[in-house]
C-alpha positions in Angstrom: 10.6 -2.0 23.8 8.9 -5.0 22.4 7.4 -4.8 19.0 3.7 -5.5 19.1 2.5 -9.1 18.0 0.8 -9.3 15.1 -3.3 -9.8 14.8 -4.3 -13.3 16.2 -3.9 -16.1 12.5 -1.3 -13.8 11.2 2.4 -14.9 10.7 5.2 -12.2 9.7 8.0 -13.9 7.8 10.5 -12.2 5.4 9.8 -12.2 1.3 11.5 -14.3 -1.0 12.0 -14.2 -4.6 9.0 -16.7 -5.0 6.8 -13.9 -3.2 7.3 -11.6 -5.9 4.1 -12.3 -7.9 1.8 -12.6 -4.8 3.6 -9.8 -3.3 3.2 -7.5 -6.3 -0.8 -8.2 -6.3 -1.0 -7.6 -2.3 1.3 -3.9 -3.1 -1.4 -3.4 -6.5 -4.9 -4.0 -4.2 -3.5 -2.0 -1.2 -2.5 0.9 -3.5 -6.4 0.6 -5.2 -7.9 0.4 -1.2 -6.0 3.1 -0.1 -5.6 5.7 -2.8 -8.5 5.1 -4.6 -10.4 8.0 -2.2 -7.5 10.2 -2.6 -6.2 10.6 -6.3 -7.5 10.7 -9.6 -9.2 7.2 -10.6 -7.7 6.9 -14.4 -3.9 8.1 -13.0 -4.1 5.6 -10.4 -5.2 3.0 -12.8 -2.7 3.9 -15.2 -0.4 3.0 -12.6 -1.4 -0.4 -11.7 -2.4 -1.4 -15.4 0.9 -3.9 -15.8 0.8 -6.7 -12.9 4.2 -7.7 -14.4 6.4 -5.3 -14.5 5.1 -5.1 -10.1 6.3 -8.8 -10.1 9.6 -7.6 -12.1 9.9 -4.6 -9.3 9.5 -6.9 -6.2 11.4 -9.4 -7.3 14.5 -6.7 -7.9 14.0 -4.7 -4.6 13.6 -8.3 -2.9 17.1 -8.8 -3.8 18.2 -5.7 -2.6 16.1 -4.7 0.6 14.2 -7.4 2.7 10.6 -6.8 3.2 8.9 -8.1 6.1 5.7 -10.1 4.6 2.1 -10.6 6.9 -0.1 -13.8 5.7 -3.3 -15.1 7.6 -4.1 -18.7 7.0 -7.9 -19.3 5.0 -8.5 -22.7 5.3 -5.6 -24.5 2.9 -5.1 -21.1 1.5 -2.5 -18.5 2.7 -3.1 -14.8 1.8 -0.7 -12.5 1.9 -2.2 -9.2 3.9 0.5 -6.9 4.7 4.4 -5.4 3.9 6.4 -3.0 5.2 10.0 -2.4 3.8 12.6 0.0 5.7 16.4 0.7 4.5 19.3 3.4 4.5 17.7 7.3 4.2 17.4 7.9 0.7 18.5 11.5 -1.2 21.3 14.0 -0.5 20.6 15.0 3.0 18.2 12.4 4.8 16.8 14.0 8.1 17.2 10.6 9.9 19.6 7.5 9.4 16.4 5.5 8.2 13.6 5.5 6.2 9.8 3.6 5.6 10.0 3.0 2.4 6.1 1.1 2.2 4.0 -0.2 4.5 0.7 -1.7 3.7 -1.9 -3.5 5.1 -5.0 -4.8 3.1 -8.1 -2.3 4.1 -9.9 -5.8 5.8 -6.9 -5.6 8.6 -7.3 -1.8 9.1 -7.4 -0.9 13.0 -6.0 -4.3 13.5 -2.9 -4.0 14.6 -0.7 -5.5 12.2 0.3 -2.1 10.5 1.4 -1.5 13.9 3.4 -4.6 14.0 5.1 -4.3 10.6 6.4 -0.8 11.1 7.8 -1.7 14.2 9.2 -5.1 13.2 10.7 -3.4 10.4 12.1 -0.2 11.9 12.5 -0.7 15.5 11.8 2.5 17.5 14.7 4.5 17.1 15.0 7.8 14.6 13.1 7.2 11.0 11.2 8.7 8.6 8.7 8.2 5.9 6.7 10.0 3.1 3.3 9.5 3.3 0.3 11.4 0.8 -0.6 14.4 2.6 -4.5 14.3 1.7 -4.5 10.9 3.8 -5.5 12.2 7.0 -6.0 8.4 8.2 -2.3 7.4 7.4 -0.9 10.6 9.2 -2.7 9.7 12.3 -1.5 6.2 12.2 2.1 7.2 11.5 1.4 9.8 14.5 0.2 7.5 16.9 4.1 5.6 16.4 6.0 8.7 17.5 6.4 10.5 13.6 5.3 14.3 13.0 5.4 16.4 10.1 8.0 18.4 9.3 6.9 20.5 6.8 8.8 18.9 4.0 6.8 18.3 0.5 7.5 17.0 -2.7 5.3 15.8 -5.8 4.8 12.1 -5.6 4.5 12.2 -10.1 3.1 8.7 -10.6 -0.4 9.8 -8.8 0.3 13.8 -9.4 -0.4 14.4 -5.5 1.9 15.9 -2.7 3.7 13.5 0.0 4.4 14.9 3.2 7.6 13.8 5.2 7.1 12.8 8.6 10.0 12.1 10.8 10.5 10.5 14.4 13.3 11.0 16.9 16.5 13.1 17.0 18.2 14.2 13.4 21.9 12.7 12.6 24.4 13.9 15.1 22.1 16.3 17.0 22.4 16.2 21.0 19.8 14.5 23.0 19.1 15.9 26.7 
């Protein structure tokens, strides 16, 4: 399969340790656009209240996982709009060899296309899974409309005292396929 191109004006291009300040605002304004509706105004505020130690956080998980970067050209501006960062499953028994870790796109380039085109730039199509809020019915149906499901896995997501739901795609580790 061929990963979809990204929205017409937008370049994907992997983050460097200069992105880690302009990345860390993009990951602090998608969090507001997208959780803002969803969980508690002054938790979620709480969270995003130190800009720096974001930049401190990118710049250490840059080092260690790439993450795929979307910009769009605005005259001699570039803005970053979108991220998406995938690695090795994560805990003691992960359901599939890899996992989403983030993907977001800024709420202008919703329906777009490019969340479509990070995901898939970044994971491929093969087995995956992700975690995703499970009061965000419009995230569930994106992550549903690229082959994941719920699997009836929850855990507490602490920093904005909500549940995540696990969604998975494709066959588990060493399981048979027909």
């Amino acid at each position: 399969m061929t990963p979809t191109p990204p929205p017409e004006g937008v370049t994907l291009r992997w983050a460097t340790l200069a992105d880690a300040e302009a990345g860390a605002r993009l990951h602090l304004d998608c969090w507001r656009e997208a959780y803002a509706p969803l969980v508690d105004r002054g938790l979620l505020e709480a969270q995003l209240a130190d800009p720096v130690s974001w930049a401190d956080r990118w710049r250490e998980h840059t080092r260690r996982v790439p993450r795929l970067l979307a910009a769009r050209r605005l005259g001699d501006e570039v803005e970053l709009v979108g991220f998406a960062v995938a690695g090795p499953g994560r805990g003691e028994d992960p359901p599939r060899p890899l996992e989403l870790y983030a993907a977001y796109v800024r709420a202008s380039c919703y329906g777009t296309g490019l969340g479509r085109a990070l995901v898939e730039r970044t994971l491929g199509f093969g087995p995956a899974y992700l975690w995703v809020l499970e009061n965000n019915p419009r995230a569930i149906a994106f992550y549903e409309k690229l082959g994941f499901a719920l699997d009836g896995t929850r855990e507490r997501f602490a920093p904005l005292d909500a549940w995540d739901a696990r969604m998975v795609r494709g066959p588990a580790r060493g399981s048979m396929q027909a």
